[in-house]
Structures are given as C-alpha cells and as structure tokens.
Biopython code that builds the backbone (N, CA, C, O; Angstrom):
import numpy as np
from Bio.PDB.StructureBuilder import StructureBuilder

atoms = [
    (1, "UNK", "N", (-2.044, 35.252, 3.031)),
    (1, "UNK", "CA", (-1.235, 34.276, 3.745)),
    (1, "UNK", "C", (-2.111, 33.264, 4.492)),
    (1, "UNK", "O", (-1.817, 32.106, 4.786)),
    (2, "UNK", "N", (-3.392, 34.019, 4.772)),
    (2, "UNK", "CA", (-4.642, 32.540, 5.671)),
    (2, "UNK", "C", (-4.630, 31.577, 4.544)),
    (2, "UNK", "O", (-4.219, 30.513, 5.007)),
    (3, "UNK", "N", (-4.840, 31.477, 3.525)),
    (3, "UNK", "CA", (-5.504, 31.173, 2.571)),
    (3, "UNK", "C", (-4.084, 29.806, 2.283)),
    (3, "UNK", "O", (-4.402, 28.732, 1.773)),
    (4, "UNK", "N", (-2.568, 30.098, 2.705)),
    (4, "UNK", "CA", (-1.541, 29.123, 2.586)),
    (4, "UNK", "C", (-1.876, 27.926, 3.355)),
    (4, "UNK", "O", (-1.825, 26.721, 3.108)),
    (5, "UNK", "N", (-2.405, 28.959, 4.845)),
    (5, "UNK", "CA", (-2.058, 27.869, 6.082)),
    (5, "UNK", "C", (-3.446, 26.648, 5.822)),
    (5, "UNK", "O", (-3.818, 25.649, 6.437)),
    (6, "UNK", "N", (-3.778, 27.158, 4.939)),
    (6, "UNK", "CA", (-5.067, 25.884, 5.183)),
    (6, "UNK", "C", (-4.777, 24.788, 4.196)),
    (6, "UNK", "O", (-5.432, 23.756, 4.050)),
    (7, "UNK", "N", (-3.670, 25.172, 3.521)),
    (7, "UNK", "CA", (-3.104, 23.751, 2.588)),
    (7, "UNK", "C", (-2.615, 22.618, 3.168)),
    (7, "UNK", "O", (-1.961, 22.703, 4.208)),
    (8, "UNK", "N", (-2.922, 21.157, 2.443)),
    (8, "UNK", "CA", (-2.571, 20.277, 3.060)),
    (8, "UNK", "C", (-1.489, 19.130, 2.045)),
    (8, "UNK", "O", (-1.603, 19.128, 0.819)),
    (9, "UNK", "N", (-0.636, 18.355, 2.654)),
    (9, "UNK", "CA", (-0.704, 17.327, 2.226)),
    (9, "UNK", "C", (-0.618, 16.287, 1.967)),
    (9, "UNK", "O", (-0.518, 15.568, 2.961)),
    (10, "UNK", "N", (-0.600, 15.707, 0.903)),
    (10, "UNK", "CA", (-0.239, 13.505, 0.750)),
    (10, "UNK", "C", (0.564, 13.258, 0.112)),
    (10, "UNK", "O", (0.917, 13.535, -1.034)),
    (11, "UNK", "N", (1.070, 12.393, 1.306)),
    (11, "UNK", "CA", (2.326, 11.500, 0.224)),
    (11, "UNK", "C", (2.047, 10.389, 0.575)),
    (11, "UNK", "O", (1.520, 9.976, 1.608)),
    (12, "UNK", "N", (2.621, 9.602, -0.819)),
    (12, "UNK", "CA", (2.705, 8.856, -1.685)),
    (12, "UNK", "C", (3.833, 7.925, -1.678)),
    (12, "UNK", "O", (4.548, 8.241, -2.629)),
    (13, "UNK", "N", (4.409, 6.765, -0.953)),
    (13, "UNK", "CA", (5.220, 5.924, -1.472)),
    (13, "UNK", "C", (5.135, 4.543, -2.345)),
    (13, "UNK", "O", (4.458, 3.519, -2.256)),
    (14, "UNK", "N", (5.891, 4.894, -3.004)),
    (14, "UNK", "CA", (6.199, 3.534, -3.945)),
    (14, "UNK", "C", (7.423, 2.892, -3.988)),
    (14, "UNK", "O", (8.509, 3.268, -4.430)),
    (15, "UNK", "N", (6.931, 1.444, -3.241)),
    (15, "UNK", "CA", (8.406, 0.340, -2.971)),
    (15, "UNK", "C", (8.567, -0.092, -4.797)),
    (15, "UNK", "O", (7.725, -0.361, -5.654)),
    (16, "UNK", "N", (9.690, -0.014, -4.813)),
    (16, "UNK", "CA", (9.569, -1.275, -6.518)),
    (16, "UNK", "C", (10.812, -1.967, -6.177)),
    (16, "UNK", "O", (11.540, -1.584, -5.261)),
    (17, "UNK", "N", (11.151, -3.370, -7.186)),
    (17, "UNK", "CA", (12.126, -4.146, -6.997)),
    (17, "UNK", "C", (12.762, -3.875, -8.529)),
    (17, "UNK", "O", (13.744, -4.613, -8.617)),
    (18, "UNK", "N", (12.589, -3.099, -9.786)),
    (18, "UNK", "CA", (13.147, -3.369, -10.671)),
    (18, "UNK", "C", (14.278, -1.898, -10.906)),
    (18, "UNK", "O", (14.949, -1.372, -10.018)),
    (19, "UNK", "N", (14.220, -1.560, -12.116)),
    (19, "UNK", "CA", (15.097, -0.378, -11.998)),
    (19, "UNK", "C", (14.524, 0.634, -11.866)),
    (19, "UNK", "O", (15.122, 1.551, -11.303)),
    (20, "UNK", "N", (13.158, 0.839, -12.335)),
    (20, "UNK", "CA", (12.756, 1.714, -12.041)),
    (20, "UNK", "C", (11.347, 1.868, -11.260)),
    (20, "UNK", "O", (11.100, 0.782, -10.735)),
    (21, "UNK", "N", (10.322, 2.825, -10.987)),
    (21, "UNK", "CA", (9.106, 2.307, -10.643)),
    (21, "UNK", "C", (8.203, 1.758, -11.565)),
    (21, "UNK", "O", (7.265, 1.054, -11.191)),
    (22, "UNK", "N", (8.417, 2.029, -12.754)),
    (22, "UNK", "CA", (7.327, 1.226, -13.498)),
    (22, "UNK", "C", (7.085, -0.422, -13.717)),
    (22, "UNK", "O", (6.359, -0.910, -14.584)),
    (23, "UNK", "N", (7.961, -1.244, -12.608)),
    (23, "UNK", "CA", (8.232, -2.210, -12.806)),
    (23, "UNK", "C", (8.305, -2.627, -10.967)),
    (23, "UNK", "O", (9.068, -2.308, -10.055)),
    (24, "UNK", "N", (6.999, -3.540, -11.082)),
    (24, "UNK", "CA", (7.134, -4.507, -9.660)),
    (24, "UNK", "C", (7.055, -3.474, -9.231)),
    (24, "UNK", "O", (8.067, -2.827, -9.499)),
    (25, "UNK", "N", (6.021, -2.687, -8.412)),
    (25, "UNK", "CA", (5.600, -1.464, -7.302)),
    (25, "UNK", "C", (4.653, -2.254, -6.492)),
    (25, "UNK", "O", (3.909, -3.199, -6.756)),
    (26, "UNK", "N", (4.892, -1.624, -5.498)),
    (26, "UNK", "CA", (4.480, -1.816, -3.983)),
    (26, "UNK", "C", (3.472, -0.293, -3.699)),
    (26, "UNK", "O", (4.193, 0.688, -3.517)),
    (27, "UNK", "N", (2.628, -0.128, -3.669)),
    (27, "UNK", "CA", (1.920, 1.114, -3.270)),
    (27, "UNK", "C", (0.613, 1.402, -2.488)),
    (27, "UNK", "O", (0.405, 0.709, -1.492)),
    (28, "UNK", "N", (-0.032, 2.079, -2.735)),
    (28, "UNK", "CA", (-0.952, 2.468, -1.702)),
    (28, "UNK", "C", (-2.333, 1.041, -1.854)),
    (28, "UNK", "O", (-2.795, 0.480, -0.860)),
    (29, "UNK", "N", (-2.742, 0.726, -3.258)),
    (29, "UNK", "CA", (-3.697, 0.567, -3.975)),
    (29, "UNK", "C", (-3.058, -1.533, -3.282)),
    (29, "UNK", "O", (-3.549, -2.396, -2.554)),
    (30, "UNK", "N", (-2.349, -1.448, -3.743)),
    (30, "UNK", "CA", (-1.631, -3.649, -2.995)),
    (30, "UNK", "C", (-1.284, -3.767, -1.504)),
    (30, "UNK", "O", (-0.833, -4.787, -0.982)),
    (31, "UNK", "N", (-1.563, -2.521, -0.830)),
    (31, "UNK", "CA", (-1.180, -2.216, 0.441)),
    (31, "UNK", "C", (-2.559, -2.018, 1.505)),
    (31, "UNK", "O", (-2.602, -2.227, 2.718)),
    (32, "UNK", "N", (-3.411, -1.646, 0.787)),
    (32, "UNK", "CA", (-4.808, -1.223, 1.429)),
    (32, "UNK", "C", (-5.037, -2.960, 1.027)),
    (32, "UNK", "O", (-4.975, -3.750, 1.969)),
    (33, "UNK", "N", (-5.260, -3.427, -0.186)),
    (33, "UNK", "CA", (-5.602, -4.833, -0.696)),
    (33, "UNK", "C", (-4.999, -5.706, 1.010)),
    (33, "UNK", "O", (-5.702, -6.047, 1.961)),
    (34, "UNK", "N", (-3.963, -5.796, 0.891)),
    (34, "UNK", "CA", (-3.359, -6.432, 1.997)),
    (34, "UNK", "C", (-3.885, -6.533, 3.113)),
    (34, "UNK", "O", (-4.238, -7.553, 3.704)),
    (35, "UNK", "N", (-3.988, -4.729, 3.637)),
    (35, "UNK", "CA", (-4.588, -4.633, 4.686)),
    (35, "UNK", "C", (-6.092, -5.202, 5.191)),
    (35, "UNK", "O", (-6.577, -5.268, 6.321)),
    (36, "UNK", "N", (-6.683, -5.626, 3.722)),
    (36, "UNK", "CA", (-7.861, -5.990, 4.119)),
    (36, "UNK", "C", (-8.121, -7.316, 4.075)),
    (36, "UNK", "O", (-9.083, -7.814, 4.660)),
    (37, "UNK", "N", (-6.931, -8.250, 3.086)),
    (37, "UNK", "CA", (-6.574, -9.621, 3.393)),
    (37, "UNK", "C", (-6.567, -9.999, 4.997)),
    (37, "UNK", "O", (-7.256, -10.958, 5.346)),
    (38, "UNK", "N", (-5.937, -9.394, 5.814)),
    (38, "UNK", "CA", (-5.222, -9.095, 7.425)),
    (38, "UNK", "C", (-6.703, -8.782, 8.015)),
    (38, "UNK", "O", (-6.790, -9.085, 9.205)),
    (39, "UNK", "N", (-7.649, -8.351, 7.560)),
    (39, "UNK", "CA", (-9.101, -7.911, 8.221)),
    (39, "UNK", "C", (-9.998, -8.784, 8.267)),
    (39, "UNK", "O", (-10.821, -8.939, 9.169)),
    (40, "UNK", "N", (-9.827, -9.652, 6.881)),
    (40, "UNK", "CA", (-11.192, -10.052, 6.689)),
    (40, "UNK", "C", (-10.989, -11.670, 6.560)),
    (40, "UNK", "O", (-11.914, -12.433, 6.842)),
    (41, "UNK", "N", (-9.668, -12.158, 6.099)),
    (41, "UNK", "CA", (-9.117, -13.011, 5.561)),
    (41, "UNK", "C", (-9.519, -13.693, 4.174)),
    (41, "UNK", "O", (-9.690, -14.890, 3.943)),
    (42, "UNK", "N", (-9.612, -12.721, 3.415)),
    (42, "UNK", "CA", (-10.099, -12.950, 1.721)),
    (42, "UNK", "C", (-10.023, -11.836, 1.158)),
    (42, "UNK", "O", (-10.688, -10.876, 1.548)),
    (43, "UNK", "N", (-9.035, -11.770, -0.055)),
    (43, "UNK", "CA", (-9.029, -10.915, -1.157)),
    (43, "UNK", "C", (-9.789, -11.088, -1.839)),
    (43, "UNK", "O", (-9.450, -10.880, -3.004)),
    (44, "UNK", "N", (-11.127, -11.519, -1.639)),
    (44, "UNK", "CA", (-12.205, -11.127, -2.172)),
    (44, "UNK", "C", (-12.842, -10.451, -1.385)),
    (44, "UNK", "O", (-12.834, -9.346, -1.928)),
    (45, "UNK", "N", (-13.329, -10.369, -0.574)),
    (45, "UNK", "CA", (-14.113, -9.662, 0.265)),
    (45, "UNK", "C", (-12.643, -7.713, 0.528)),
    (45, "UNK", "O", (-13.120, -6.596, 0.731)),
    (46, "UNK", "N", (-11.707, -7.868, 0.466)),
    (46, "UNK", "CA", (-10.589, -6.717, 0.822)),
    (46, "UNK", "C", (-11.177, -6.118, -0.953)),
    (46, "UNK", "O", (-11.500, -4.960, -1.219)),
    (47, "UNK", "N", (-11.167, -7.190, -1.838)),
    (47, "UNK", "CA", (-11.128, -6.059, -2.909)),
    (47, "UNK", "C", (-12.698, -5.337, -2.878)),
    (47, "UNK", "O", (-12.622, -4.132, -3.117)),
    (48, "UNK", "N", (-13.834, -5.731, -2.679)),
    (48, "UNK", "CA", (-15.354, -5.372, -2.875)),
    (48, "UNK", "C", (-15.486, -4.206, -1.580)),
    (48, "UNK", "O", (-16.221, -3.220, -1.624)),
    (49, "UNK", "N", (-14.520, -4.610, -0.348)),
    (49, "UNK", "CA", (-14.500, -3.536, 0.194)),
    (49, "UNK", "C", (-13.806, -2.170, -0.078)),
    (49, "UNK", "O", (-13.724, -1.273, 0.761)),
    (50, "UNK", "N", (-13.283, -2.109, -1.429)),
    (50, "UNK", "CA", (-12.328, -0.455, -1.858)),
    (50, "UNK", "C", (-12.941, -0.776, -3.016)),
    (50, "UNK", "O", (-12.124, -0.696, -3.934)),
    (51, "UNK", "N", (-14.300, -1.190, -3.488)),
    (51, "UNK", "CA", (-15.021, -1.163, -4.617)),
    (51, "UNK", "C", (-14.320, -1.816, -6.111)),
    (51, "UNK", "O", (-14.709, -1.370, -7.190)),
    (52, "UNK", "N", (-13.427, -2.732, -6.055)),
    (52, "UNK", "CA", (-12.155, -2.882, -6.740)),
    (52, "UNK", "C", (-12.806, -4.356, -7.418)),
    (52, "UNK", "O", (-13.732, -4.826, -6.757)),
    (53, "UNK", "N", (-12.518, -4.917, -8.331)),
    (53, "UNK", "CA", (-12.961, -6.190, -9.562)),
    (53, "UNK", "C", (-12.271, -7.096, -8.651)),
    (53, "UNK", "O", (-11.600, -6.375, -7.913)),
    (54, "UNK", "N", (-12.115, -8.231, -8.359)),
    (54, "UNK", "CA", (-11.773, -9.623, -7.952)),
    (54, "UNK", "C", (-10.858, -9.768, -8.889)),
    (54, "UNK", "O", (-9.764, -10.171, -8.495)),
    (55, "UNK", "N", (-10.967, -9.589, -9.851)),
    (55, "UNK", "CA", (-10.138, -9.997, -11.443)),
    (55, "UNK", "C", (-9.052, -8.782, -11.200)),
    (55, "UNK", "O", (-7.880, -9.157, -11.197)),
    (56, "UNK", "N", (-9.256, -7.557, -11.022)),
    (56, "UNK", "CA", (-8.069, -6.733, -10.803)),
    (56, "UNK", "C", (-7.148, -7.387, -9.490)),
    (56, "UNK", "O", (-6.026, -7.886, -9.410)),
    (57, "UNK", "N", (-8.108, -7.139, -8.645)),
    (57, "UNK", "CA", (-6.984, -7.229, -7.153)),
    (57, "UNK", "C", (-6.057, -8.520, -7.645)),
    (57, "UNK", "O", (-4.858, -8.540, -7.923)),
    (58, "UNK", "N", (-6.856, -9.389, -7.652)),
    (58, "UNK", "CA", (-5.980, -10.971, -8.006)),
    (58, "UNK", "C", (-4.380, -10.321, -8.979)),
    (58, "UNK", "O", (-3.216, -10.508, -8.626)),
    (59, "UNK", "N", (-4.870, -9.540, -10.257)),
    (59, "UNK", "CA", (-3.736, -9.131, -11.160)),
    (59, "UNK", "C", (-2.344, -8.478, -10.620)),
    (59, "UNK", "O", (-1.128, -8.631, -10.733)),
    (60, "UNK", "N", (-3.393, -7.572, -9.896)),
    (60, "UNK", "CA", (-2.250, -6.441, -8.875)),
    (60, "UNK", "C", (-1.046, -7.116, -8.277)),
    (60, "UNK", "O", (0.167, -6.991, -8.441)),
    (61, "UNK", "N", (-2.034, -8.095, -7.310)),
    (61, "UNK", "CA", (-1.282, -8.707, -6.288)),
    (61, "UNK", "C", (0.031, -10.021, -6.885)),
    (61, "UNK", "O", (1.127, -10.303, -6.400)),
    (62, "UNK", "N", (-0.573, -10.485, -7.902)),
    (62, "UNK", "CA", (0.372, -11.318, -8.894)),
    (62, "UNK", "C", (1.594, -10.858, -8.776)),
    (62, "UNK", "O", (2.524, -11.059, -7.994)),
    (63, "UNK", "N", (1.346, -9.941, -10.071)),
    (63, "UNK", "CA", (2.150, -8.843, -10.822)),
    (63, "UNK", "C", (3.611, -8.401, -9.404)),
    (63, "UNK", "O", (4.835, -8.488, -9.307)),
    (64, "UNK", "N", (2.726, -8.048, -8.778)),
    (64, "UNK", "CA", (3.465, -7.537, -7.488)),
    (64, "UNK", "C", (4.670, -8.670, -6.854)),
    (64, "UNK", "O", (5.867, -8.639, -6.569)),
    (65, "UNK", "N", (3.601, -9.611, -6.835)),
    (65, "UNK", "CA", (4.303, -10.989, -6.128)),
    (65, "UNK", "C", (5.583, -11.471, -7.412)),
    (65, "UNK", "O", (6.748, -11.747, -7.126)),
    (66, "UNK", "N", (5.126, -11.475, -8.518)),
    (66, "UNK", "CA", (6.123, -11.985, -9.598)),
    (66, "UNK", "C", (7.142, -10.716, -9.806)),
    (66, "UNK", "O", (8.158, -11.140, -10.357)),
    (67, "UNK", "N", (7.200, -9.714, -9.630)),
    (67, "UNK", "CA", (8.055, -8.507, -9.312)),
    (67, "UNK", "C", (8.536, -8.991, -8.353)),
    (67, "UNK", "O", (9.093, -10.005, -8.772)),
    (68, "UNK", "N", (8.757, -8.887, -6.810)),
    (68, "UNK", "CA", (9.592, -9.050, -5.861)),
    (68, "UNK", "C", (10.044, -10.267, -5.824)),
    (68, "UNK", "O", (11.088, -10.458, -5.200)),
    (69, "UNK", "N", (9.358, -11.418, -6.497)),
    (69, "UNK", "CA", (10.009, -12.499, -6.267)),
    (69, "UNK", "C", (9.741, -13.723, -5.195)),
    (69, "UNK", "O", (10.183, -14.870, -5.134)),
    (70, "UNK", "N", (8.815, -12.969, -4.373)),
    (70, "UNK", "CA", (8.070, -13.633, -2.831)),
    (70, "UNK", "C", (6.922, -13.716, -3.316)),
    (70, "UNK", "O", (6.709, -13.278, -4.447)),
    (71, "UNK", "N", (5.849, -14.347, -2.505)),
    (71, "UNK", "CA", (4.590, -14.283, -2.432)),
    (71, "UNK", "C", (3.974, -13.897, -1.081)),
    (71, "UNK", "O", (4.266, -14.536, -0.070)),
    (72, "UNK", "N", (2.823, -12.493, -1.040)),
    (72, "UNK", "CA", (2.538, -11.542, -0.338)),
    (72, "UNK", "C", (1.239, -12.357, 0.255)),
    (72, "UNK", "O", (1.037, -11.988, 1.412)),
    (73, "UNK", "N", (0.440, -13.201, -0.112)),
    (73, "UNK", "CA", (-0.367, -13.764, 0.267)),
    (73, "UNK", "C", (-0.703, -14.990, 0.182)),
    (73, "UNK", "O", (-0.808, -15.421, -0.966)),
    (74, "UNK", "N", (-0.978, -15.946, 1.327)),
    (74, "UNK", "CA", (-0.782, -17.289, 1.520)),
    (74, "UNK", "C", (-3.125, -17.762, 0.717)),
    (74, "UNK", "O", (-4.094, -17.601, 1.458)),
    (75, "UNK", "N", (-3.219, -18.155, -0.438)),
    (75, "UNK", "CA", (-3.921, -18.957, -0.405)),
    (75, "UNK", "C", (-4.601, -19.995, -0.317)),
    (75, "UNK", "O", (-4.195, -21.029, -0.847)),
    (76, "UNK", "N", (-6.039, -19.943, 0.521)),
    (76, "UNK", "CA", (-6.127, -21.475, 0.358)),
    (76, "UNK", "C", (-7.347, -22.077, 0.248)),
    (76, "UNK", "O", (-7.876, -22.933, 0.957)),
    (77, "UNK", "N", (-7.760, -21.461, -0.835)),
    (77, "UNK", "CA", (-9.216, -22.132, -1.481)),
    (77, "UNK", "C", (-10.402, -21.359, -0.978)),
    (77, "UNK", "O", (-10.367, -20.173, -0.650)),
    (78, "UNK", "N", (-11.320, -22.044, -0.953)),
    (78, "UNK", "CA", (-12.400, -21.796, -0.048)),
    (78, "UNK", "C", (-11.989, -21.139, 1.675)),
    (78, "UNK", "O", (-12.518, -20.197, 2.266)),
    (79, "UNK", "N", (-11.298, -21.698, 1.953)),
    (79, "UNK", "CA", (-10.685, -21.072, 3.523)),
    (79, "UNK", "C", (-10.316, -19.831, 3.278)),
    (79, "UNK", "O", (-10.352, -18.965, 4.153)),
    (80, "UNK", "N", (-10.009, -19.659, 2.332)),
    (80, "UNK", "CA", (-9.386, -17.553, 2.833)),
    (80, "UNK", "C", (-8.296, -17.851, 2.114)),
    (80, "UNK", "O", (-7.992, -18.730, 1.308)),
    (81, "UNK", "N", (-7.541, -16.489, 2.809)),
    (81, "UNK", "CA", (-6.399, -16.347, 2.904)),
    (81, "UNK", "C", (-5.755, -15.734, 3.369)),
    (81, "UNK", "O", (-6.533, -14.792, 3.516)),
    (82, "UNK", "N", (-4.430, -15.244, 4.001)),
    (82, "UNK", "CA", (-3.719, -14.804, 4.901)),
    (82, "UNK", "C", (-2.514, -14.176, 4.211)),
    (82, "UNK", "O", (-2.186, -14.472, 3.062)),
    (83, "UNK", "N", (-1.796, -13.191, 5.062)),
    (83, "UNK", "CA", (-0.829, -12.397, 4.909)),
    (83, "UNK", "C", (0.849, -13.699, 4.855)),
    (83, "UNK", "O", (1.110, -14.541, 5.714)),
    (84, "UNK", "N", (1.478, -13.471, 3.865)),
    (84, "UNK", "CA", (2.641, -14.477, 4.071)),
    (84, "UNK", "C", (3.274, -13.577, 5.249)),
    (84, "UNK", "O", (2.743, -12.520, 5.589)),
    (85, "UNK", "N", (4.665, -14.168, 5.956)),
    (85, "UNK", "CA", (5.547, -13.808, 6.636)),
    (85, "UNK", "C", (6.293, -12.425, 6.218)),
    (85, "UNK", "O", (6.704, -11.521, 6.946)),
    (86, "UNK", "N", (6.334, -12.561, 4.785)),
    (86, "UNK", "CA", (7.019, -11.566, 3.962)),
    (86, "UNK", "C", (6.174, -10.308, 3.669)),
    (86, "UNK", "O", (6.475, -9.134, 3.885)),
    (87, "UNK", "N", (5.138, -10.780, 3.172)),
    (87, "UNK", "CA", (4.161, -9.847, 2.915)),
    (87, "UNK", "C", (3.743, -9.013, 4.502)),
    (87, "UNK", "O", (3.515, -7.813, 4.345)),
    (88, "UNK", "N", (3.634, -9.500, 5.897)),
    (88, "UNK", "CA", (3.374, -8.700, 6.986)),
    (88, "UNK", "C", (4.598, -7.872, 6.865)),
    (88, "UNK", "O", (4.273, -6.712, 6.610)),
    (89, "UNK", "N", (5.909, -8.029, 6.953)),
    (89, "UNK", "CA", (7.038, -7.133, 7.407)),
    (89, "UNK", "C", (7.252, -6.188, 6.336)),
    (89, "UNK", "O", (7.857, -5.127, 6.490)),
    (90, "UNK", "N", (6.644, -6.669, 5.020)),
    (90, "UNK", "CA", (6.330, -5.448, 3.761)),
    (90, "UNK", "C", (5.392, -4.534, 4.197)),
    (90, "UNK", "O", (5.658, -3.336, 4.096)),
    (91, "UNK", "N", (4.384, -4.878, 4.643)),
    (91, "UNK", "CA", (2.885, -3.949, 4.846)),
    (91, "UNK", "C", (3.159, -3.370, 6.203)),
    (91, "UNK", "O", (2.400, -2.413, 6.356)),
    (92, "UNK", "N", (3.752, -3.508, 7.013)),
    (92, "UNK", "CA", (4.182, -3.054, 7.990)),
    (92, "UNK", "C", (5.129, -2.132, 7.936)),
    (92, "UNK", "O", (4.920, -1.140, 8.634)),
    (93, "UNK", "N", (6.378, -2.164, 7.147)),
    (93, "UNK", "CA", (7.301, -1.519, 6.956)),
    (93, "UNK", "C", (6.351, -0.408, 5.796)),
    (93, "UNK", "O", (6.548, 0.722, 6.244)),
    (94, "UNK", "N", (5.897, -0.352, 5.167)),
    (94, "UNK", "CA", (5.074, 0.010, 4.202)),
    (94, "UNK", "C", (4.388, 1.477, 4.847)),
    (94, "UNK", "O", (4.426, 2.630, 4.418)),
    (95, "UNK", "N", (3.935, 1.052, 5.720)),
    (95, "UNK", "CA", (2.187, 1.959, 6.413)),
    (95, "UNK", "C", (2.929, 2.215, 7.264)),
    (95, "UNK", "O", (2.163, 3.025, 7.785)),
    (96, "UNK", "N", (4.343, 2.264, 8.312)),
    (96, "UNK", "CA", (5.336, 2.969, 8.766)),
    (96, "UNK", "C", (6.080, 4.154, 8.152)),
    (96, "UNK", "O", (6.274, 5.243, 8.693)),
    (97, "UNK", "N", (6.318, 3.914, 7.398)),
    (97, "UNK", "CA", (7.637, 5.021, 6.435)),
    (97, "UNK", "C", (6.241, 6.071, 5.814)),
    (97, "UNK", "O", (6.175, 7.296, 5.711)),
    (98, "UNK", "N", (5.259, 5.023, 5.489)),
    (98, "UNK", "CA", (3.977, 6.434, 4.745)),
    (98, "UNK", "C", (3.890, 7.348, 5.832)),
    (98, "UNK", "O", (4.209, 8.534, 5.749)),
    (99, "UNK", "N", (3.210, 6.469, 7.432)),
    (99, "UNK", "CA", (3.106, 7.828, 7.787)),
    (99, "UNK", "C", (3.592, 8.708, 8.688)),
    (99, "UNK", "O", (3.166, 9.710, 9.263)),
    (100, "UNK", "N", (5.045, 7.799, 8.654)),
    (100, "UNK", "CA", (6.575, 9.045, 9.367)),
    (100, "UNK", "C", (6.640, 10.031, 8.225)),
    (100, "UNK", "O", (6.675, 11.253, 8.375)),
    (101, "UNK", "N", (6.655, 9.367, 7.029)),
    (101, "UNK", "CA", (6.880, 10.554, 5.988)),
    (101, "UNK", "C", (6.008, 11.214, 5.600)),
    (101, "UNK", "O", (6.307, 12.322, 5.154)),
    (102, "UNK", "N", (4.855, 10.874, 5.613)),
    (102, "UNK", "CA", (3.443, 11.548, 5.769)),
    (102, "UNK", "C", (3.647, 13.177, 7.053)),
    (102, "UNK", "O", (3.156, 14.305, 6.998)),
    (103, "UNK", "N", (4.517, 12.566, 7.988)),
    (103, "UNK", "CA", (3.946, 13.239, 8.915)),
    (103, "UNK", "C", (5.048, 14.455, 9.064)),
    (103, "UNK", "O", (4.845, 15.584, 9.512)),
    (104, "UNK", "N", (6.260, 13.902, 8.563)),
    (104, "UNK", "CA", (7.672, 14.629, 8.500)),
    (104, "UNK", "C", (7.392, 15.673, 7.056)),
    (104, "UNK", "O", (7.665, 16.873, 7.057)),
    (105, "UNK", "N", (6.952, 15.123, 6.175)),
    (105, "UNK", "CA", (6.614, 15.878, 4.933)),
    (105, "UNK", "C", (5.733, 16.905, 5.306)),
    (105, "UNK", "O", (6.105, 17.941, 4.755)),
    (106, "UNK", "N", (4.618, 17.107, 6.073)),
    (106, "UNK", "CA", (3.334, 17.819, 6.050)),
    (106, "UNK", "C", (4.164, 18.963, 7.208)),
    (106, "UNK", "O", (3.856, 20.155, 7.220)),
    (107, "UNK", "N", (5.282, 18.359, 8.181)),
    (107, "UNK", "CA", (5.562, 19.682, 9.006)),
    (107, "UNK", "C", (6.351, 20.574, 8.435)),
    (107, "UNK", "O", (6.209, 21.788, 8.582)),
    (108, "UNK", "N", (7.456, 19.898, 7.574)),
    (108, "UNK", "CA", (8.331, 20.909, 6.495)),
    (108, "UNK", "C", (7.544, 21.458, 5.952)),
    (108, "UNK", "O", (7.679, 22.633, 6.295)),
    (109, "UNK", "N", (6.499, 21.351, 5.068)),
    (109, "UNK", "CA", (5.689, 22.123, 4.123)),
    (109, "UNK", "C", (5.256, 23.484, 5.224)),
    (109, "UNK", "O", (5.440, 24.635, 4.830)),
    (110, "UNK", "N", (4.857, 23.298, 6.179)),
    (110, "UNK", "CA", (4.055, 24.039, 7.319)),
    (110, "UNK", "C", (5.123, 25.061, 7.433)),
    (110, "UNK", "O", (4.868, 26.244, 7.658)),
    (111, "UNK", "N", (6.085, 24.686, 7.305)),
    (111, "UNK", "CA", (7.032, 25.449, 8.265)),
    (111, "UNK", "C", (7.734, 26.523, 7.038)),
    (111, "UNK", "O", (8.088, 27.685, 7.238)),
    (112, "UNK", "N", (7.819, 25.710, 5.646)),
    (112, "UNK", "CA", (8.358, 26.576, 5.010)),
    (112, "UNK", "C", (7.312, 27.926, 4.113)),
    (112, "UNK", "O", (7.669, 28.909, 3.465)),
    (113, "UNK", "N", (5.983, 27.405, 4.451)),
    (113, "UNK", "CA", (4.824, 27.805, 4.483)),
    (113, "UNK", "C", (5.176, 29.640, 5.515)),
    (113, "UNK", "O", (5.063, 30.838, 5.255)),
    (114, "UNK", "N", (5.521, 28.977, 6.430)),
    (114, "UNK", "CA", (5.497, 30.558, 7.526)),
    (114, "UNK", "C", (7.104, 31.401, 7.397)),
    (114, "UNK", "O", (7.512, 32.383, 8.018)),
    (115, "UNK", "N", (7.722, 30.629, 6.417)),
    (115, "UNK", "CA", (8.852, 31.614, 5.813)),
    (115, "UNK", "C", (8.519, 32.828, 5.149)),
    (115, "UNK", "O", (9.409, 33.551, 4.702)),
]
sb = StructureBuilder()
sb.init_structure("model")
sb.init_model(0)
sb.init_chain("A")
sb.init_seg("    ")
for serial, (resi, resn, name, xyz) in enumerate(atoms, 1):
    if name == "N":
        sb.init_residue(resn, " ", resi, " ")
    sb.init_atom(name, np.array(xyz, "f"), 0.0, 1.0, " ", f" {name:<3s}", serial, name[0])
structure = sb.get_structure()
C-alpha cells in the first residue's frame, strides 16, 4: 500500500472548437507557446525556449488561430509580438481550469487511493 501513496498525477486539458478534439485544439504545447509570447514578446524566442522549430510554433499557432476563428497573437514584424485580447482570456482561462483540475483530480485519486 506505501508503494500506492507515492503515485502521482497529470492532467491534461484540451480546449477544441470543432466536433471533436482532433480539430482546432487548444493545449498544453500553444499554451506554454503563448505563455512565452507574454514573457519575452516573440514567438521566436517562446519557441527556442521549449526547444521547439520557429517553423512548427508559427504552424501550431495558425492552425489553432484558423480553428477558433480569432487570432491568439498580435504580430508585428521586427517589434515582437504580443498576446491578442482573446488570446489573454484563453491562456488565462486555460492555466486556471489545468490547475483547479490538476489539483481537484490529484486529491480524488489520493483519496480513492486510501479506500
């Protein structure tokens, strides 16, 4: 029974806008991207910091943006770029619900653990 209590774990959400998730997702991987848009002010510098291609992040974040229908990040050349209006209350709402449910998920497990 020691050997239960030392289990841990992660969750995982995925926003999508289509019918299902394989279509237009919102997740950990366009969410960290974001977060580092918001840090550094360049998705170039957010993607080299999670070791990630310039050519991917750019795709991700598209893909993402042409799924929901908004655009998640304001570019502007050489200057950077910045979080849109839409894209903060996404990444916010986002990295909220992960880690209420992060945190609500890991005490149920615990608990049904000492059943």
């Amino acid at each position: 029974m020691k050997k239960l209590n030392k289990l841990k774990t992660q969750t995982r959400i995925t926003v999508y806008a289509g019918k299902n998730a394989d279509e237009a997702t919102f997740g950990k991987g366009v969410a960290t991207l974001m977060r580092g848009v918001e840090e550094t002010g360049s998705l170039n510098a957010a993607a080299k910091r999670i070791k990630m291609a310039y050519s991917k992040a750019w795709r991700i974040v598209k893909e993402t943006e042409a799924g929901f229908g908004f655009l998640l990040i304001n570019r502007d050349g050489a200057r950077g770029s910045t979080l849109t209006k839409e894209g903060v209350k996404l990444l916010d709402a986002y990295e909220d619900a992960e880690a209420k449910g992060s945190d609500y998920i890991a005490k149920r497990f615990a608990a049904n653990l000492e059943k």
